[in-house]
Z-matrix of the N, CA and C atoms (Angstrom, degrees):
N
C 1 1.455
C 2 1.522 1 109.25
N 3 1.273 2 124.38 1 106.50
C 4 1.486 3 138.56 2 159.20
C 5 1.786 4 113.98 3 -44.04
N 6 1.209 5 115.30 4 -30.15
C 7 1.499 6 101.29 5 173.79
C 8 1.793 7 104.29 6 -128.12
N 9 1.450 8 120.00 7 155.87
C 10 1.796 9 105.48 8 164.34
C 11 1.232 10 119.51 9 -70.76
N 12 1.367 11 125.50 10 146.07
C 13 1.484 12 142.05 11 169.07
C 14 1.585 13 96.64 12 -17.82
N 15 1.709 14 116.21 13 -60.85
C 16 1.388 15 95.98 14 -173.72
C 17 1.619 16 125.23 15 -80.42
N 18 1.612 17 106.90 16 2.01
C 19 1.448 18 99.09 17 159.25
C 20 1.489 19 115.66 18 -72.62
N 21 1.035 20 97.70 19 -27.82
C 22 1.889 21 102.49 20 -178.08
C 23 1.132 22 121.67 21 -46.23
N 24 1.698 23 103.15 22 -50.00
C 25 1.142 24 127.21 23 -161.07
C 26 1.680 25 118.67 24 -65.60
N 27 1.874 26 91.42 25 -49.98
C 28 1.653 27 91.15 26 -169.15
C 29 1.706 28 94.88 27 -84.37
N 30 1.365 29 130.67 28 15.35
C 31 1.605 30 107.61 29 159.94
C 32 1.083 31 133.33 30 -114.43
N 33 1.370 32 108.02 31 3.58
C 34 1.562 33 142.81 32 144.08
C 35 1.355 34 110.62 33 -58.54
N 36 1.232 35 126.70 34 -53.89
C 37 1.666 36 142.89 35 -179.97
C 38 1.335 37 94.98 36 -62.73
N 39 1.718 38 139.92 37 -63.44
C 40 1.002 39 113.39 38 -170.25
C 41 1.468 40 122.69 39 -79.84
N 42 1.127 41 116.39 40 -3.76
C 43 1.412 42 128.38 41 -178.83
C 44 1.630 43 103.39 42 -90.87
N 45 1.248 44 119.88 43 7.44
C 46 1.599 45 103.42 44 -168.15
C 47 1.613 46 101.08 45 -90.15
N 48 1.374 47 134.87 46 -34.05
C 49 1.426 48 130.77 47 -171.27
C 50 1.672 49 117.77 48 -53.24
N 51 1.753 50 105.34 49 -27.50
C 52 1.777 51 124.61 50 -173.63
C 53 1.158 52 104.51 51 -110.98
N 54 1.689 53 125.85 52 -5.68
C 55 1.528 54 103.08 53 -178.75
C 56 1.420 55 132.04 54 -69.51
N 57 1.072 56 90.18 55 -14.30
C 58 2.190 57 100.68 56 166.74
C 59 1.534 58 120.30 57 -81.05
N 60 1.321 59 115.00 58 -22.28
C 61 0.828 60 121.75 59 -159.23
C 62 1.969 61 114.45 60 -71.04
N 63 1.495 62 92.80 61 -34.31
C 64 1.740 63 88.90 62 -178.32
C 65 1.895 64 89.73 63 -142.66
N 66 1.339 65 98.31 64 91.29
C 67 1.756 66 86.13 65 177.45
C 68 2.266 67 93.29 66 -91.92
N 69 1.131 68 97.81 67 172.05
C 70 1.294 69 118.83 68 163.63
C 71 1.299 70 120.08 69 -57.57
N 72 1.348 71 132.18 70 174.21
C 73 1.155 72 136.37 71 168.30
C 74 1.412 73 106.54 72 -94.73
N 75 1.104 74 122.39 73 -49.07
C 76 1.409 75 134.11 74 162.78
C 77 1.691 76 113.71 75 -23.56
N 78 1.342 77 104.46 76 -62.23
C 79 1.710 78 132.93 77 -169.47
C 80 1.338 79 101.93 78 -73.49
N 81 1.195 80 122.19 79 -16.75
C 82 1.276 81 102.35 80 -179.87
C 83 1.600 82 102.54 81 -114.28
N 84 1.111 83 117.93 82 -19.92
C 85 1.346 84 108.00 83 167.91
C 86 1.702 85 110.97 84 -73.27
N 87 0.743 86 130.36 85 -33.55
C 88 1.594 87 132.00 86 170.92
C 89 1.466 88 91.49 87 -40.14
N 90 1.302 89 96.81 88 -80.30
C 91 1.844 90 112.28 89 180.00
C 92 1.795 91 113.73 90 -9.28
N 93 1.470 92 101.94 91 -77.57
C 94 1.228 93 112.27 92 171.62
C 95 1.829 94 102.04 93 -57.61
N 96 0.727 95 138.66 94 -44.16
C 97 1.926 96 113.39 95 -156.82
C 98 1.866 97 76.52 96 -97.16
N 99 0.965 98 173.64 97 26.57
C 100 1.554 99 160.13 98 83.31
C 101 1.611 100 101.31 99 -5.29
N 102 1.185 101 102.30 100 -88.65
C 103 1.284 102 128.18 101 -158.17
C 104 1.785 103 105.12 102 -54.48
N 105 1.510 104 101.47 103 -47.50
C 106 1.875 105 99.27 104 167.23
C 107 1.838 106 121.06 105 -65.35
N 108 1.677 107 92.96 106 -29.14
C 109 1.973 108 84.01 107 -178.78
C 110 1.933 109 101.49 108 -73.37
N 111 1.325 110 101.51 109 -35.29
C 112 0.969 111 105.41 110 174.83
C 113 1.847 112 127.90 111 -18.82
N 114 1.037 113 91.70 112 -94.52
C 115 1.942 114 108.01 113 150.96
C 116 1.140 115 79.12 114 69.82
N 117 1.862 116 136.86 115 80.52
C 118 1.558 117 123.11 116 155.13
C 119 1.673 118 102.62 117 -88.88
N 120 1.489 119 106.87 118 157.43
C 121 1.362 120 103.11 119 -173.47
C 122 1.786 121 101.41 120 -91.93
N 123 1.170 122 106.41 121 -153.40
C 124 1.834 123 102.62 122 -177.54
C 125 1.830 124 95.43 123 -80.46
N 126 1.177 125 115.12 124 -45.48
C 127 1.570 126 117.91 125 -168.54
C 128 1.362 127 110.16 126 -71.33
N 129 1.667 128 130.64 127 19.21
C 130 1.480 129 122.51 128 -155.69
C 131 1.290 130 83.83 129 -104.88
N 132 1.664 131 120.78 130 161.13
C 133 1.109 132 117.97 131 144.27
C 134 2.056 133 108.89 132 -124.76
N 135 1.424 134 106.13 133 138.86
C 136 1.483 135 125.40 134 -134.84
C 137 1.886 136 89.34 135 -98.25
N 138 1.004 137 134.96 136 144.81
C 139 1.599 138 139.44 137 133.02
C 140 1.070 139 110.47 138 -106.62
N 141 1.480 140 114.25 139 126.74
C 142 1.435 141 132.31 140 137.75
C 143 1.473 142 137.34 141 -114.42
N 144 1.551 143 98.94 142 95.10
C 145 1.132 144 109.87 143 166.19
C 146 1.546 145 143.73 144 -50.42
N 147 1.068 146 135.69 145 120.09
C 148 1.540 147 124.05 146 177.70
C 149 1.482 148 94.26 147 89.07
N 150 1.712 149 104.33 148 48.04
C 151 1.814 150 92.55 149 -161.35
C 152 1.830 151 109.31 150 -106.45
N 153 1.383 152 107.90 151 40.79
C 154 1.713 153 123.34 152 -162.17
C 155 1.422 154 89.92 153 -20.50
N 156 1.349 155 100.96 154 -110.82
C 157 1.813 156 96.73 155 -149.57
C 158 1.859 157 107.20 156 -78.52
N 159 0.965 158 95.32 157 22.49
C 160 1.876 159 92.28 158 -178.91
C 161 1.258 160 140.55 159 93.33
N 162 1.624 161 116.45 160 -14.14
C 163 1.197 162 142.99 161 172.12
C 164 1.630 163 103.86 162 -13.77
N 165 1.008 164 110.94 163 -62.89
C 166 1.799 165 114.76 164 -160.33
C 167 1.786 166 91.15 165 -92.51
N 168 1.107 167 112.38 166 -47.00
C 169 1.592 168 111.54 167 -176.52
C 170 1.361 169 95.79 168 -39.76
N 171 1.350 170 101.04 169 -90.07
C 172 1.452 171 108.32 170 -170.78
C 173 1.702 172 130.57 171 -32.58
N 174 1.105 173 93.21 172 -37.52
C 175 1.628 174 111.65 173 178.99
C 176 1.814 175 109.09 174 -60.33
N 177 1.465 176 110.64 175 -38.56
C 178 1.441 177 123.81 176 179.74
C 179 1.093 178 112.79 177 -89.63
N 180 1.272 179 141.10 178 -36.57
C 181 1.264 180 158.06 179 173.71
C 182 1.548 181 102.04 180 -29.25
N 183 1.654 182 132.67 181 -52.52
C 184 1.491 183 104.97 182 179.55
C 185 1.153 184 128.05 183 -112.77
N 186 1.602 185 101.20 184 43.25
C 187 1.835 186 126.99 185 176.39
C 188 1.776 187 105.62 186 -124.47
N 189 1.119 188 112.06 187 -24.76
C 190 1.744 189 116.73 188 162.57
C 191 1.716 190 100.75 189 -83.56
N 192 1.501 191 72.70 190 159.84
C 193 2.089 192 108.97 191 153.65
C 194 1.610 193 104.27 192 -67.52
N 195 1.434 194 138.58 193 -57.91
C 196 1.033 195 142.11 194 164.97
C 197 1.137 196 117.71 195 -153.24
N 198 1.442 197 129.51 196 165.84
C 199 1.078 198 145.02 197 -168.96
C 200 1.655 199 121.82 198 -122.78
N 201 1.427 200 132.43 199 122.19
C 202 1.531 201 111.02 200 -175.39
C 203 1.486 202 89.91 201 -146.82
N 204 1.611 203 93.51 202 132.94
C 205 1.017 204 132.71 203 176.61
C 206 1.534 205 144.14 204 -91.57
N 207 1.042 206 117.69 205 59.60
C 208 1.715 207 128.97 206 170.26
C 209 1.320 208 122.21 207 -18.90
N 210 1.284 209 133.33 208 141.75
C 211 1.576 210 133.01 209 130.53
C 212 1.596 211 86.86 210 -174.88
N 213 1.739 212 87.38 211 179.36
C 214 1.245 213 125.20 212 -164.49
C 215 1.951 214 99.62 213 -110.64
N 216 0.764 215 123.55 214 -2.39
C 217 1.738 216 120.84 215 -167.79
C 218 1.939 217 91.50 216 -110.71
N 219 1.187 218 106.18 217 125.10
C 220 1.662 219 102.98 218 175.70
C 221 1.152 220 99.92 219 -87.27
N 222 1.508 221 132.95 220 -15.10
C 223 1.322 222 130.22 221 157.83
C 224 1.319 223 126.25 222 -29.55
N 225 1.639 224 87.06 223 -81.74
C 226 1.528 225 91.08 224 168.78
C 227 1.612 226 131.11 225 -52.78
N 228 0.986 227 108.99 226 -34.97
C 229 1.750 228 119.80 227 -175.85
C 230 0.926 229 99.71 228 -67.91
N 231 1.240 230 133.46 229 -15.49
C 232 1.596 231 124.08 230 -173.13
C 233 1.555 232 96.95 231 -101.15
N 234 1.232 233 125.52 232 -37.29
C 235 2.064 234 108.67 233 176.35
C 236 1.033 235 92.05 234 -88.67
N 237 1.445 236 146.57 235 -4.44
C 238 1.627 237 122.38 236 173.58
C 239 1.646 238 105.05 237 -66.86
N 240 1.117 239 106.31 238 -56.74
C 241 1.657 240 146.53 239 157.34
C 242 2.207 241 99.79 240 -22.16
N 243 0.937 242 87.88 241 -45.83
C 244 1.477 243 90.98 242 -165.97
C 245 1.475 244 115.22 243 -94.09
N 246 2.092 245 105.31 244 -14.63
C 247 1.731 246 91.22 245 -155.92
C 248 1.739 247 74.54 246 -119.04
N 249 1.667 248 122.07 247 15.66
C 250 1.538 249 108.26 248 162.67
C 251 1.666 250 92.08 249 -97.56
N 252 1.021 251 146.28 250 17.05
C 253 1.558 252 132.10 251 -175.28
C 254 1.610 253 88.23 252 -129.74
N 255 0.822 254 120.48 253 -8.26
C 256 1.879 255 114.23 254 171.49
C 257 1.701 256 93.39 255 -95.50
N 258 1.519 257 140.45 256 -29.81
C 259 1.165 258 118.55 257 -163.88
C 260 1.679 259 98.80 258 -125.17
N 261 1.838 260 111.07 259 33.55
C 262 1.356 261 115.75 260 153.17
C 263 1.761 262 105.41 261 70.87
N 264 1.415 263 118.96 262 12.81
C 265 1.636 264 118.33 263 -172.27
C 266 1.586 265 95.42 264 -88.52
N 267 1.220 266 98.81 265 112.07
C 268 1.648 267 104.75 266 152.11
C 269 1.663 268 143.12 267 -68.69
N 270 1.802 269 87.12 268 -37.27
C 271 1.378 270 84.38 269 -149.86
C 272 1.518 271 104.81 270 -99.93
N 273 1.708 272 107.32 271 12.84
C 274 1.668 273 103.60 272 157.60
C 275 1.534 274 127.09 273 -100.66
N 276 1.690 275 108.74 274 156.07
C 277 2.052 276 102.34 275 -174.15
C 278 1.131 277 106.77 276 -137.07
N 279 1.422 278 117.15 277 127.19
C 280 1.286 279 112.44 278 -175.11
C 281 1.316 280 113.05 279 -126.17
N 282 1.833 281 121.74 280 144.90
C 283 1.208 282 127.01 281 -165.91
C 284 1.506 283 116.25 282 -168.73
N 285 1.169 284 124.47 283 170.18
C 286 1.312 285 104.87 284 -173.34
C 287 1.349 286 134.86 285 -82.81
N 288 1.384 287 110.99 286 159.73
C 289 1.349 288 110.35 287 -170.49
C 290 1.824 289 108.61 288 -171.12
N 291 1.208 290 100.74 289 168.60
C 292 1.738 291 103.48 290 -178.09
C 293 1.314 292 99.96 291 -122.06
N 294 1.738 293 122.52 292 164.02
C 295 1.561 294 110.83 293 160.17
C 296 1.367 295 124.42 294 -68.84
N 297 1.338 296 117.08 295 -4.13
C 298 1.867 297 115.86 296 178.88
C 299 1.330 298 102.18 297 -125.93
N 300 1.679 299 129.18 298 36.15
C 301 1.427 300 133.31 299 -173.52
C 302 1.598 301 89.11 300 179.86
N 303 1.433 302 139.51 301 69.42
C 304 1.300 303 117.51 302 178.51
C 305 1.822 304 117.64 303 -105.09
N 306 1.261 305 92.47 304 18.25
C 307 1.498 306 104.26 305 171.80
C 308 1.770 307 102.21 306 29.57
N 309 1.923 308 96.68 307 71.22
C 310 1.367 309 111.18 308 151.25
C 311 1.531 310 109.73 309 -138.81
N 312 1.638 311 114.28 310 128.34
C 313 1.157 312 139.51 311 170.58
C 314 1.781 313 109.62 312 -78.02
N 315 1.643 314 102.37 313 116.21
C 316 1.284 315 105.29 314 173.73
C 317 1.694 316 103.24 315 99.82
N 318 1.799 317 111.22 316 161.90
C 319 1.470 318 106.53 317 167.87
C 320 1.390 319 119.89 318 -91.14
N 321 1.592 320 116.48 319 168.65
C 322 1.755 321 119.99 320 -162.19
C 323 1.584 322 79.69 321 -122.04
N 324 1.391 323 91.54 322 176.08
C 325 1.504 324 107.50 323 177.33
C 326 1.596 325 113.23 324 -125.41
N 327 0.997 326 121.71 325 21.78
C 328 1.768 327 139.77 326 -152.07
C 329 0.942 328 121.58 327 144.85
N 330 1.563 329 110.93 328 106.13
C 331 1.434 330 122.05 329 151.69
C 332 1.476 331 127.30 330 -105.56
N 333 1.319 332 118.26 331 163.29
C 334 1.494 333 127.25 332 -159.21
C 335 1.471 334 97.78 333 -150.93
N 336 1.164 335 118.50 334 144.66
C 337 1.372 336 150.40 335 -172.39
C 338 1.368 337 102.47 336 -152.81
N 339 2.021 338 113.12 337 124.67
C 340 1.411 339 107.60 338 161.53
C 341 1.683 340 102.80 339 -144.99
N 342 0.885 341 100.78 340 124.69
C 343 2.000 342 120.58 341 -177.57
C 344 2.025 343 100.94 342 48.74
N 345 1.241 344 98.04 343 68.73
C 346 1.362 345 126.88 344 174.52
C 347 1.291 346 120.68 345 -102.08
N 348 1.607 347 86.69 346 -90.16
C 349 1.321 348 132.47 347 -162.30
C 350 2.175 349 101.77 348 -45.55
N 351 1.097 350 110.74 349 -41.53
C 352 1.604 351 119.47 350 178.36
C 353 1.560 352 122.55 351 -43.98
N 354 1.437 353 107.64 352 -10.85
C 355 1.694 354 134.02 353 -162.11
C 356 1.397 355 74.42 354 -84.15
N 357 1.125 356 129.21 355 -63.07
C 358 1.979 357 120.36 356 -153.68
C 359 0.948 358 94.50 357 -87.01
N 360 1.940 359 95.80 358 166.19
C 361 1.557 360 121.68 359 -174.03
C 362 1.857 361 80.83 360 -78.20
N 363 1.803 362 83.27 361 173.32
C 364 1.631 363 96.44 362 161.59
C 365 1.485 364 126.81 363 -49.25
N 366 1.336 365 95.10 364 -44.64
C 367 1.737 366 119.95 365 -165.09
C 368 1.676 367 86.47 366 -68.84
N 369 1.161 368 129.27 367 -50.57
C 370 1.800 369 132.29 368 -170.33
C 371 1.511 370 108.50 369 -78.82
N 372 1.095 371 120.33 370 1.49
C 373 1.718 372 140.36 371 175.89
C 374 1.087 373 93.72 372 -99.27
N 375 0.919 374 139.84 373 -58.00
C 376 1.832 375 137.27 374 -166.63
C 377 1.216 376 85.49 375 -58.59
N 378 1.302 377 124.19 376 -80.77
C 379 1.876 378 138.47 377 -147.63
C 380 1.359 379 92.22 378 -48.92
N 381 1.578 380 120.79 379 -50.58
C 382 1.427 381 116.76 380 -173.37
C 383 1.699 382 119.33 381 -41.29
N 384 1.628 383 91.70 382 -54.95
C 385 1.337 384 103.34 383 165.11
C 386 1.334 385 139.30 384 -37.03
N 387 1.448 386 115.94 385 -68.88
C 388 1.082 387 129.01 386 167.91
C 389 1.432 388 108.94 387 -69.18
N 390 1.104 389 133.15 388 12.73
C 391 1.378 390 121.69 389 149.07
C 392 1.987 391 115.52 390 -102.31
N 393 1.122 392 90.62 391 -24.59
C 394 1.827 393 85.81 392 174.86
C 395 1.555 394 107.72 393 -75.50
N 396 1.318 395 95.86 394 -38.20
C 397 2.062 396 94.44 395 173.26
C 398 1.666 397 120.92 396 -70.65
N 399 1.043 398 114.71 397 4.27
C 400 1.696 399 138.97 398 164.93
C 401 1.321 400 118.36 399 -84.59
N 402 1.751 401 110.14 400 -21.79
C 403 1.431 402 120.01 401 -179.97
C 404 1.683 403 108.26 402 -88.11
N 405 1.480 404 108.39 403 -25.79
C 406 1.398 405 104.46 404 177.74
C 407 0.979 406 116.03 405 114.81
N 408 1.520 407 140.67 406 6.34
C 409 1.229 408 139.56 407 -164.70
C 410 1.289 409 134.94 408 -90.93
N 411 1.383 410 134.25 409 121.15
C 412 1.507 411 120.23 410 -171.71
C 413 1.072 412 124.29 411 -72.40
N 414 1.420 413 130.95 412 -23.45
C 415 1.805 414 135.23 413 169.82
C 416 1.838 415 102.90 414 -124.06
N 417 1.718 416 89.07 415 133.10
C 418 1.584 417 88.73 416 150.02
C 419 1.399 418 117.55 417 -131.36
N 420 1.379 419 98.65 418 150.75
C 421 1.761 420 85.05 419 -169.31
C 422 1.323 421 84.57 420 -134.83
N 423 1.821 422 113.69 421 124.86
C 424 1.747 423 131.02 422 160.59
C 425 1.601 424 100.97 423 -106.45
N 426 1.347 425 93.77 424 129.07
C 427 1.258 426 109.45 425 148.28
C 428 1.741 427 114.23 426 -123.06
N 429 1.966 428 102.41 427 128.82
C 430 1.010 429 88.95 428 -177.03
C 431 1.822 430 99.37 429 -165.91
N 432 1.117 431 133.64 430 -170.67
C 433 0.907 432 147.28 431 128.19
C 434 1.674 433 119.32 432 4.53
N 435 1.500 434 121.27 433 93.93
C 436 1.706 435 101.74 434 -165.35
C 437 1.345 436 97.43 435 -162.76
N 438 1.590 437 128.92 436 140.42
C 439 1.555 438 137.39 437 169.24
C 440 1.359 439 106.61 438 -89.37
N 441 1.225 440 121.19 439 124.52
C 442 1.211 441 151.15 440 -154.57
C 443 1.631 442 87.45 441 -114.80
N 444 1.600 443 127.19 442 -63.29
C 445 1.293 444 149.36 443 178.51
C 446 1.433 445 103.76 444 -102.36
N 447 1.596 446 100.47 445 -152.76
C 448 1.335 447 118.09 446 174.19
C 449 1.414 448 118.17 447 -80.17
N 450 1.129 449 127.09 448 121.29
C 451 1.773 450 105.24 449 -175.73
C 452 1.803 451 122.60 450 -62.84
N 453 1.310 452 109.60 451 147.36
C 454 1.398 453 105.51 452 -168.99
C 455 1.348 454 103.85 453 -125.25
N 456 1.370 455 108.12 454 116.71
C 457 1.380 456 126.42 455 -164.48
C 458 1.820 457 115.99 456 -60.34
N 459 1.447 458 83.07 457 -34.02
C 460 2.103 459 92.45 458 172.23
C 461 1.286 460 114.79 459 -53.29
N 462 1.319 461 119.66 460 -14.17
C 463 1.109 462 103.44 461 -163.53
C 464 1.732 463 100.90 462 -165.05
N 465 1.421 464 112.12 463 86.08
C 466 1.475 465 126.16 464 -165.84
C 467 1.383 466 103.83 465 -109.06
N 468 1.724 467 85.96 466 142.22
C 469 1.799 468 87.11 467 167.34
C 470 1.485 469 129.24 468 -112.15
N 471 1.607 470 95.89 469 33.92
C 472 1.419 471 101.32 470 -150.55
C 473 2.289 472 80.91 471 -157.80
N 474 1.509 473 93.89 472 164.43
C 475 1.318 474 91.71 473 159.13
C 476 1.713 475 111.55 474 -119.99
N 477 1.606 476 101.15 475 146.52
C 478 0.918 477 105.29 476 -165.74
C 479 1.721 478 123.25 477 -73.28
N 480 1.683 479 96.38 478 -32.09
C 481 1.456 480 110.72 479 170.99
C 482 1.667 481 122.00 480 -34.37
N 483 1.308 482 113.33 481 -55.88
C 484 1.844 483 151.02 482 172.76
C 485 1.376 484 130.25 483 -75.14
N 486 1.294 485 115.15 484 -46.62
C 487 1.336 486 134.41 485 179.12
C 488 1.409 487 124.68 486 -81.27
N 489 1.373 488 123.91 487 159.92
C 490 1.075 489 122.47 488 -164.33
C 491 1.692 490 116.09 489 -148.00
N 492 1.512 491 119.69 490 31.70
C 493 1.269 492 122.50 491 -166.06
C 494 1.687 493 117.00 492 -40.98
N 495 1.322 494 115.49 493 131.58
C 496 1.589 495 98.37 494 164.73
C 497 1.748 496 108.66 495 -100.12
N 498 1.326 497 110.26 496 -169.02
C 499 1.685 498 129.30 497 -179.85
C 500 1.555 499 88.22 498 -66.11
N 501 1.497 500 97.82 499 165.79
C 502 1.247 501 112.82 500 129.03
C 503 1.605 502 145.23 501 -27.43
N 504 1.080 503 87.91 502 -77.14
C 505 1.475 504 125.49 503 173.72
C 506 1.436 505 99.27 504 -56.21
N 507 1.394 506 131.90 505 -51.71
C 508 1.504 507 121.80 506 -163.17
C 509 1.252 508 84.66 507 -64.47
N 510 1.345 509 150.23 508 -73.38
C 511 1.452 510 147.96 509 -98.82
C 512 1.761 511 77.11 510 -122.01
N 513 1.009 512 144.08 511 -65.46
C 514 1.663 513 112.49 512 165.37
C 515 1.483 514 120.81 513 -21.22
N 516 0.884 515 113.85 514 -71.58
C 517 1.964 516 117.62 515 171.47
C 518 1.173 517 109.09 516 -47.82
N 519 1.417 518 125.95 517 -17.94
C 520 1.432 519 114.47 518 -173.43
C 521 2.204 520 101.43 519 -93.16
N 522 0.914 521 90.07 520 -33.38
C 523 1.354 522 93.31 521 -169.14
C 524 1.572 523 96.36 522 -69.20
N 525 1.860 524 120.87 523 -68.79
C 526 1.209 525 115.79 524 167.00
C 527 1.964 526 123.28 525 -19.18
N 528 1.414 527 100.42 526 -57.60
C 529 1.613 528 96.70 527 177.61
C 530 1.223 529 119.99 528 -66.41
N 531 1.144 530 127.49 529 1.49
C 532 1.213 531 132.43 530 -158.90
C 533 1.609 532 98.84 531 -131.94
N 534 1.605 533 116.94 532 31.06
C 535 1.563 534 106.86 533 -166.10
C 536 1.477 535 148.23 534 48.86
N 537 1.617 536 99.60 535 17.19
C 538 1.466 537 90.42 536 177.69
C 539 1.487 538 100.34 537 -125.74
N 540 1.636 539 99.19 538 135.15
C 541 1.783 540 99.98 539 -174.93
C 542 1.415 541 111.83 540 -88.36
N 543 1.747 542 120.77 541 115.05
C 544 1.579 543 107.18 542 179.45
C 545 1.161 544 125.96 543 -70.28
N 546 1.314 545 108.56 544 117.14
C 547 1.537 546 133.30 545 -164.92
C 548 2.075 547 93.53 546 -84.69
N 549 1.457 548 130.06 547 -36.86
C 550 1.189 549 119.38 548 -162.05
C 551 1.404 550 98.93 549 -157.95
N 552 1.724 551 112.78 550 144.47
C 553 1.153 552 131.35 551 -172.33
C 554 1.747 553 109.74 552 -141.52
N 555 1.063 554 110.49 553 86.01
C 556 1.402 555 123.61 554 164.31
C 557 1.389 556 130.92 555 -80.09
N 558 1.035 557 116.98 556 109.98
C 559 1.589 558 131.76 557 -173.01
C 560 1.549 559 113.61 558 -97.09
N 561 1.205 560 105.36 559 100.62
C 562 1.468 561 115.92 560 -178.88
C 563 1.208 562 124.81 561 -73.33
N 564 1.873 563 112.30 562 -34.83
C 565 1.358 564 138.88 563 -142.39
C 566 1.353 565 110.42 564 175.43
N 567 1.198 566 108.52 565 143.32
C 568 2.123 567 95.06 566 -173.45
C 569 1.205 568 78.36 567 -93.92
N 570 1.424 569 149.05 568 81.93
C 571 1.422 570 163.93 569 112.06
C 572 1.724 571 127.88 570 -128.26
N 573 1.302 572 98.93 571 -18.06
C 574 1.375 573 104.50 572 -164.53
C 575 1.988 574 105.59 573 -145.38
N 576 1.566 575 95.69 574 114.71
C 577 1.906 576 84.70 575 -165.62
C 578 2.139 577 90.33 576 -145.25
N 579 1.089 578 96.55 577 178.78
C 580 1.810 579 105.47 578 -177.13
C 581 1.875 580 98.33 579 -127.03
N 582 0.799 581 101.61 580 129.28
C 583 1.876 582 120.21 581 171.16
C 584 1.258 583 94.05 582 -117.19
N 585 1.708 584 98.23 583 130.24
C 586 1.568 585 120.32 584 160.11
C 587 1.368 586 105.18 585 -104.25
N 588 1.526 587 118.26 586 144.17
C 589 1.366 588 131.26 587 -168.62
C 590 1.919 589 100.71 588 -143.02
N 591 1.710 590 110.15 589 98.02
C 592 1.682 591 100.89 590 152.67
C 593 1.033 592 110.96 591 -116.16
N 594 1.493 593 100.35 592 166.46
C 595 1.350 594 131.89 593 -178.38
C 596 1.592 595 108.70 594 -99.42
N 597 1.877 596 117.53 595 135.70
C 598 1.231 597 112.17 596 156.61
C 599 1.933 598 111.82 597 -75.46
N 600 1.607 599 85.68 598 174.11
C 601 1.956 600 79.64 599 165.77
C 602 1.442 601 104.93 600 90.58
N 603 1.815 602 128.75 601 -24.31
C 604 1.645 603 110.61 602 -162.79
C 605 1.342 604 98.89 603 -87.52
N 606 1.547 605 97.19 604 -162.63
C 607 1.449 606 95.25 605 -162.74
C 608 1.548 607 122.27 606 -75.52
N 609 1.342 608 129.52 607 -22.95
C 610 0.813 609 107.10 608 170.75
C 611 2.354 610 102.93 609 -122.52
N 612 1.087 611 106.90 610 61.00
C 613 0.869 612 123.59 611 173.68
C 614 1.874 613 110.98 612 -159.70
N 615 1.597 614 100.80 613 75.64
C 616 1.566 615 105.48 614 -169.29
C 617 1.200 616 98.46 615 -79.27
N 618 1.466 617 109.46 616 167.79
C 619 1.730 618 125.04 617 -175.03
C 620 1.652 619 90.41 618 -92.32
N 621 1.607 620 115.42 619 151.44
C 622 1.440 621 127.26 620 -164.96
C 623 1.874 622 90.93 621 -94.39
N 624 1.331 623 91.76 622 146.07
C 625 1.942 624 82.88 623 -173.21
C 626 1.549 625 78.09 624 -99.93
C-alpha cells in the first residue's frame, strides 16, 4: 500500500459528497456485471467490501437476507448510511472495516469488491484474500482496477502515486490459492475488468463424494 489506511481514508472522506456525482462509464458497468455475478439468493447474507457510498450494497440489498457493508472512509459510510435511509433499505449495515480486518462476526455467503481492492500491494491482496475465504464464502466477485495488457499511462484508471493495480494473472493466482476456482472473466477495459471466484465444499454447494 502506497498510502496508510488513514491516508485512504480522509481522501475518500473528502471525496465522498461528489462521488456519485460523475462516475465513469467503465465504473458503472463493473457496478452492474458485480452486482449480476453476484446473484445472492433471499437466504444469503452479502459482504461488500470497499463498499464507499453503497453502490453494489444497496443494489443487493433487496435480493439478500442482509447486506453488510465495510470501509475505511467515515465519509463514505456516512452517504452509504444516508442514501439506504432515503431509499427505505433496512436490511443493509454499514461500518468500518479493512479487507484483512473487516470486522465481520460469523460466515457470509458472498462477497463483492468493486474499485477497492487496487489500494493494496499484491502481497496485501493475497492476505485480503485469504482472509475473505476464512469467512466462508462460495462466490467472490471483484470488480476493479486490472491489466489485462501492459498498463498505459495515457490513460489511467487509477492514480499512480496511491494505487496499486495488479495483472490479471496475479489476482487469478490469488483467488486460485486461496480456493476459489475462476468461473468468469469480464473485461471492461484493458485496465478495468470483474473476476468471478467459487468455491467447492460451501454450504450449499457440497463436494460430490
Amino acid at each position: 500500500m502506497k498510502k496508510t489506511l488513514e491516508e485512504h481514508a480522509a481522501r475518500f472522506s473528502e471525496r465522498a459528497a461528489a462521488y456519485d456525482d460523475d462516475p465513469s462509464p467503465e465504473y458503472l458497468a463493473c457496478c452492474d456485471l458485480v452486482v449480476e455475478h453476484a446473484a445472492p439468493t433471499p437466504e444469503d447474507v452479502v459482504l461488500d467490501l470497499g463498499t464507499g457510498t453503497g453502490a453494489i450494497a444497496l443494489a443487493l440489498a433487496p435480493r439478500a437476507k442482509r447486506v453488510i457493508g465495510r470501509d475505511i472512509s467515515e465519509g463514505m459510510l456516512e452517504r452509504a448510511a444516508e442514501k439506504a435511509r432515503e431509499r427505505g433499505i433496512e436490511t443493509v449495515e454499514f461500518g468500518y472495516g479493512e479487507f484483512r480486518d473487516p470486522h465481520v462476526d460469523g460466515e457470509v455467503d458472498v462477497v463483492t469488491s468493486n474499485f477497492a481492492l487496487h489500494h493494496l500491494s499484491d502481497e496485501e491482496k493475497r492476505e485480503a484474500v485469504e482472509v475473505i475465504a476464512a469467512l466462508g464464502p462460495r462466490r467472490l466477485v471483484l470488480g476493479d482496477v486490472m491489466f489485462f495488457g501492459e498498463a498505459d499511462s495515457d490513460e489511467p484508471f487509477y492514480s499512480p502515486e496511491v494505487d496499486d493495480p495488479a495483472t490479471v494473472g496475479t489476482l487469478a493466482d490469488i483467488f486460485t490459492d486461496c480456493g476459489f476456482a475462476l468461473t468468469a472473466v469480464e473485461r471492461v477495459h484493458d485496465q478495468v475488468g470483474v473476476l468471478v471466484g467459487e468455491r467447492a465444499g460451501t454450504r450449499d454447494a457440497p463436494l460430490e463424494e
